[in-house]
N, C-alpha and C positions, 0 to 999 in steps of 0.2 A: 449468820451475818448480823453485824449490829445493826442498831437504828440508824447511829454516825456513819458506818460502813455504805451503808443502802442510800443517805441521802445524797452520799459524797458520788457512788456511781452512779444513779439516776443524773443526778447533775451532770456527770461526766459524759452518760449514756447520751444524754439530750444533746449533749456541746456537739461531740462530733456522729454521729446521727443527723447528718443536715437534710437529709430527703426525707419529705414526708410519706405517709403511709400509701396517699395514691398514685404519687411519681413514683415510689417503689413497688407498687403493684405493677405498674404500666411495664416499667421498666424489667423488669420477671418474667415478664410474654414475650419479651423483644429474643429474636437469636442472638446477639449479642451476648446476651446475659447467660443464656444454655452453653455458651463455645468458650467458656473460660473454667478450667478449674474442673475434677473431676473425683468421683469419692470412689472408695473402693469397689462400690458393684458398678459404676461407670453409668450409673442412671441420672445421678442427680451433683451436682458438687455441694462438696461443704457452704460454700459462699450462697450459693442459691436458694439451700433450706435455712440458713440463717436468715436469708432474705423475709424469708415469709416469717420466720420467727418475731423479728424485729416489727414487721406489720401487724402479729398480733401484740405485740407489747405496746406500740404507740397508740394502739387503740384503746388499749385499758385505760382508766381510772389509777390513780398512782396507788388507792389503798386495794386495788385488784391486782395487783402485782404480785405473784408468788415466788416462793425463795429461788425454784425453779430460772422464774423469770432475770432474775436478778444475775442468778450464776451465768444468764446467756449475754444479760449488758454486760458484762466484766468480760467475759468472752470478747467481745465486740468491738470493745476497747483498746484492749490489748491487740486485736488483729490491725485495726483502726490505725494505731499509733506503729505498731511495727513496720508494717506497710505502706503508710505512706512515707515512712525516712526512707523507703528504697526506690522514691522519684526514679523515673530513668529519664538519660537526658535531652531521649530525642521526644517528640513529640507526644504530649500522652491524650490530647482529645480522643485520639480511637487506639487508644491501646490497650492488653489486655490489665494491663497494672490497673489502669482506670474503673476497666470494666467490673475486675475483681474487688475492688473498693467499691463499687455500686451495689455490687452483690450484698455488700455488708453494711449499705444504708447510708455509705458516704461515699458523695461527687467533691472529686479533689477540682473540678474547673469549677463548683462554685466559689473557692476559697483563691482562685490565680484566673489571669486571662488566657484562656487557651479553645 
């Protein structure tokens, strides 16, 4: 990944990445967070381990970022954006749609009143 590549998705990573590292820690202990989304051995869901990912990545230093890290903001992004164009229309303060974007370090009720 270039230098331009890497500046453009840290910037991008940062924008929607709106929870910080210890509302998303908090938020990773809650059941809420464990009852959305499920990975193939049915222990942990994808959204969830990205969780904790994402909390070591905001912890870093930007020159402590390995290419690793980077491949997982791109990741992130891309979930980030796909996910939230598929709004549902009923309520989403407690829905899973919501829940599973927190998994991934974004609260869509920061960004609307709900």
């Amino acid at each position: 990944m270039s230098d331009r590549t890497k500046d453009k998705t840290y910037d991008e990573f940062y924008n929607v990445v709106n929870m910080t590292p210890s509302e998303l820690e908090d938020w990773l202990d809650t059941y809420k967070s464990k009852s959305v989304g499920k990975d193939s051995n049915d222990v942990e869901s994808i959204g969830h381990k990205s969780g904790r990912k994402i909390i070591n990545i905001k912890r870093k230093k930007n020159d402590e970022l390995t290419d690793t890290n980077y491949d997982h903001m791109y990741e992130v992004i891309g979930y980030v954006h796909r996910n939230s164009a598929q709004k549902p229309k009923s309520d989403i303060k407690e829905s899973d749609w919501r829940y599973s974007l927190k998994n991934w370090g974004h609260d869509p009720c920061k960004e609307m009143d709900c």
